[in-house]
C-alpha positions in Angstrom: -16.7 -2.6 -42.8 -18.1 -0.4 -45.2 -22.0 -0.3 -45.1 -21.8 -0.1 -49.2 -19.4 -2.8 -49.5 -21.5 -4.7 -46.6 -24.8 -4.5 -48.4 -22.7 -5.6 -51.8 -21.1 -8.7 -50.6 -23.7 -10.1 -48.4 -26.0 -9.5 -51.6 -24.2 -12.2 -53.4 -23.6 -14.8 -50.6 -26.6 -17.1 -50.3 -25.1 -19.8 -48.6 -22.5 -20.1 -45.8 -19.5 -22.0 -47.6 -19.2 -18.9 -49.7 -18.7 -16.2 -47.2 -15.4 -16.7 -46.9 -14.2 -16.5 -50.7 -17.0 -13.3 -51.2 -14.8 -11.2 -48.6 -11.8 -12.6 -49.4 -12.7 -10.8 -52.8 -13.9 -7.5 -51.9 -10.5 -7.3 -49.8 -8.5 -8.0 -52.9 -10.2 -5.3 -54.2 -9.1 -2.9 -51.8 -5.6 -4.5 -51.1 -5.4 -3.9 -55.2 -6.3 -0.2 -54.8 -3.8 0.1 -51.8 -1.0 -1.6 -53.7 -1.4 1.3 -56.6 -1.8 3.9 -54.4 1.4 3.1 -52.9 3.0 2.6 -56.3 1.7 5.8 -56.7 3.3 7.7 -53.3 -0.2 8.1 -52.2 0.9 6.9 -48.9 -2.5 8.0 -47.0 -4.9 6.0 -49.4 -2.1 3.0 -49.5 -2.6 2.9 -45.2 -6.5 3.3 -45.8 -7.3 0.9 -48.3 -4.5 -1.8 -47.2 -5.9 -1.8 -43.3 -9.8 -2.0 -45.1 -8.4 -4.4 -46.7 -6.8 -6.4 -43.9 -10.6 -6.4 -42.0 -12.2 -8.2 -45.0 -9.8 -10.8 -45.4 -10.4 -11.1 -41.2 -14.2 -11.2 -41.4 -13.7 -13.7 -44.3 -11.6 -16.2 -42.0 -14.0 -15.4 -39.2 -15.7 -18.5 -37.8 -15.4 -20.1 -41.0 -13.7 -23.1 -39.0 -16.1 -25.3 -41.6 -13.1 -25.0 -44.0 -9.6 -24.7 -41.9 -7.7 -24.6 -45.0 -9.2 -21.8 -46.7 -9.9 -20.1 -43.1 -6.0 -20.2 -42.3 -5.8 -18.8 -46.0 -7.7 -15.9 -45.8 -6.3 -14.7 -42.6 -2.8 -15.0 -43.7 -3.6 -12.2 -46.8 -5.4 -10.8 -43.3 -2.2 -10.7 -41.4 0.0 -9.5 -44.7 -2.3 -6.4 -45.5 -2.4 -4.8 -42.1 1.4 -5.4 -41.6 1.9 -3.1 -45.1 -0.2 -1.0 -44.0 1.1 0.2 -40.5 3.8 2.7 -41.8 1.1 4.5 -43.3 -1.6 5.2 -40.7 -2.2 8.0 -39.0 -0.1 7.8 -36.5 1.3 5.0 -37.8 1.8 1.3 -35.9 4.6 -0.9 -35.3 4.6 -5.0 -34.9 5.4 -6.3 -32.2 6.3 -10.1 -30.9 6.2 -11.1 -26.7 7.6 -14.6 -26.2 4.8 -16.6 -24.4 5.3 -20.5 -23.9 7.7 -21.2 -26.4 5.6 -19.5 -29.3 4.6 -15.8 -29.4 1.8 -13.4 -28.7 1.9 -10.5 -31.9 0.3 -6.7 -31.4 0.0 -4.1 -32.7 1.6 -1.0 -31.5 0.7 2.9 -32.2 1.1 6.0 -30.6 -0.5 9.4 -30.6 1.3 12.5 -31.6 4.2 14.1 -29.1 7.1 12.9 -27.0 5.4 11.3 -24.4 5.7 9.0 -22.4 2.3 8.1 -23.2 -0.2 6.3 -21.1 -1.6 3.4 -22.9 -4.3 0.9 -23.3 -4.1 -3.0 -24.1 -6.7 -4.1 -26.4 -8.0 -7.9 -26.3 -10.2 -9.5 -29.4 -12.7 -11.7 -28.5 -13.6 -15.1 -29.6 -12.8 -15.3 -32.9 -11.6 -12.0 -33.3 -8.2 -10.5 -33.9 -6.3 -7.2 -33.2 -6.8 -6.2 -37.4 -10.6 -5.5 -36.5 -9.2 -2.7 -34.0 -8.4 0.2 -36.2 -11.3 2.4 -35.7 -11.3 1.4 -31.7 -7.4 2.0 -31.9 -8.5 5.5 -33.1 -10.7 6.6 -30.4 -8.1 6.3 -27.9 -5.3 7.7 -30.3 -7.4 11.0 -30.5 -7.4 11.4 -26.3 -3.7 10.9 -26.1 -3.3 7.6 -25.4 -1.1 4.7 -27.2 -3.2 1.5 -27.7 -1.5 -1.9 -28.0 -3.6 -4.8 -30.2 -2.8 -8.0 -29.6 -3.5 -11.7 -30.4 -3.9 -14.1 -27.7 -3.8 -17.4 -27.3 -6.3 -19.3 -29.7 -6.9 -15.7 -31.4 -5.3 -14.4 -34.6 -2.1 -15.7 -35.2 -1.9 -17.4 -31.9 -4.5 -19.8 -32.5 -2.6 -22.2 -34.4 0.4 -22.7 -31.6 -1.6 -21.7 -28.5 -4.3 -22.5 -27.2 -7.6 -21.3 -25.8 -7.7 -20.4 -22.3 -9.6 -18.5 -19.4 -6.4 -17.8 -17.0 -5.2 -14.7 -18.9 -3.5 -13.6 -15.8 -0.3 -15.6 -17.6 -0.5 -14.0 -20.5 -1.7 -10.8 -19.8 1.3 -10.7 -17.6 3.6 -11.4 -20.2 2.1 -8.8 -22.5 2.4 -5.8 -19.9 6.3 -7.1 -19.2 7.1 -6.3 -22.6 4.3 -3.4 -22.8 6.5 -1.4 -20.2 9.9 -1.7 -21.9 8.3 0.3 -25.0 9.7 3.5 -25.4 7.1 6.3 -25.3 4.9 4.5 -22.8 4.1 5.7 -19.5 4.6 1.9 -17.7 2.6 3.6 -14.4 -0.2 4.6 -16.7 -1.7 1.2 -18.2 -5.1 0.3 -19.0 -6.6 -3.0 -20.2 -9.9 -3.0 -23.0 -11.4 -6.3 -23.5 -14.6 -7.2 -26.1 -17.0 -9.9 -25.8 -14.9 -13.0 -24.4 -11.7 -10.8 -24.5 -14.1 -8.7 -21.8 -13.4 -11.7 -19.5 -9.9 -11.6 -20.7 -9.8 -8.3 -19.7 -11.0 -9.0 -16.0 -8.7 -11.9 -15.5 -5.6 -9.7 -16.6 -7.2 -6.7 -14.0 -7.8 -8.7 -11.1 -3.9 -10.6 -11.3 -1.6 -7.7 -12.0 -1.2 -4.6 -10.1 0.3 -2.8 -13.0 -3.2 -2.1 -14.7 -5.3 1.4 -13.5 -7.9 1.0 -15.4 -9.7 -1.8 -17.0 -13.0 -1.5 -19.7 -14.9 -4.7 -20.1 -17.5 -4.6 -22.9 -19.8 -7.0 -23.4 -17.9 -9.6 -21.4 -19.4 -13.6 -20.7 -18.9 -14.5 -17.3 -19.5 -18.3 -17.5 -19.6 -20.0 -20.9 -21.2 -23.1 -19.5 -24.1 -21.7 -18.2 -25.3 -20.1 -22.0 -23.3 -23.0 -23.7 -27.1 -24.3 -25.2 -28.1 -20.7 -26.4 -25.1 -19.6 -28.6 -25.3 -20.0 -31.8 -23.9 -23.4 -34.2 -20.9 -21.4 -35.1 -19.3 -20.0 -31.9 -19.7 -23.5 -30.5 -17.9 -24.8 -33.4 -15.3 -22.5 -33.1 -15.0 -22.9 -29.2 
């Protein structure tokens, strides 16, 4: 998030129930630019201010499970502005969808420069979070050669509304790599798993229950949710 547009927005919010329609504004504003620039041919800006766009319409819907409707809302526009923008970043993404448990998982997909095949790295949101926070993470792999791949898990992103929560992400960490290794560019002997917050548990789970993964970075993980249940915070219990 932009600290200038950070220090803007939360300015004007003085009460909870209207965090969610301040972002959602401030990321019209940019999906607006990113529509013209495209309009335009200014392909660049359209990726830039489309994907900026696509993280304030997520940080709107985040936690905001006080109001489902307008949550589901915002991270729909969410969803829509990072998809429009993935032919235009640098190096661009793809969508994909795995099949998991009659619904589906959705990531995002980009490589770095060259023929590969290219070794790559899994990323997995936390909580509430969702693979269109990932960009600037997405990038600090890109730059070292590496593809990333940014998905949504069950009860994350756009698999919360079909799947549900859960801790044993050896099942659906192992459905992710399946279709992970059929990618073409990707080095399948070369795969690496990055987890944040509760996706740093994810991440362990997926390490410890496939074989396939060399190399696992968990940041900031929980290890039991019960024992600090009592300390977090009103709205990460209400979105639990």
């Amino acid at each position: 998030v932009d600290y200038n547009d950070f220090v803007r927005v939360t300015g004007a919010i003085e009460r909870w129930d209207a965090w969610c329609e301040q972002w959602c504004l401030a990321g019209a504003a940019h999906e607006k630019l990113g529509r013209e620039a495209l309009a335009a041919g200014r392909n660049r800006s359209a990726g830039a201010h489309l994907s900026q766009a696509a993280v304030y319409f997520h940080f709107a819907k985040f936690m905001f499970v006080n109001d489902l409707s307008q949550m589901q809302a915002a991270h729909l526009m969410a969803v829509r502005a990072a998809g429009d923008a993935l032919p235009y970043l640098d190096p661009p993404g793809e969508r994909v969808e795995v099949p998991f448990e009659g619904s589906m998982i959705a990531a995002v997909v980009r490589r770095p420069p060259g023929a590969g095949p290219h070794p790559v790295v899994i990323l997995i949101p936390g909580l509430d979070s969702a693979k269109e926070e990932f960009r600037p993470t997405e990038d600090l792999f890109l730059s070292r050669g590496l593809a990333t791949v940014s998905v949504d898990g069950p009860g994350q992103g756009e698999a919360e509304y079909d799947l549900a929560i859960r801790p044993d992400w050896e099942a659906p960490g192992r459905a992710i790599i399946d279709a992970v290794s059929l990618l073409p560019g990707i080095d399948r002997d070369r795969i690496g798993i990055w987890g944040v917050s509760l996706g740093g548990y994810y991440a362990a789970r997926v390490a410890s229950g496939d074989e396939r993964v060399k190399a696992t970075i968990s940041l900031c993980p929980v290890h039991c949710l019960g024992d600090i249940w009592e300390r977090l915070p009103d709205l990460s219990r209400a979105a639990f």
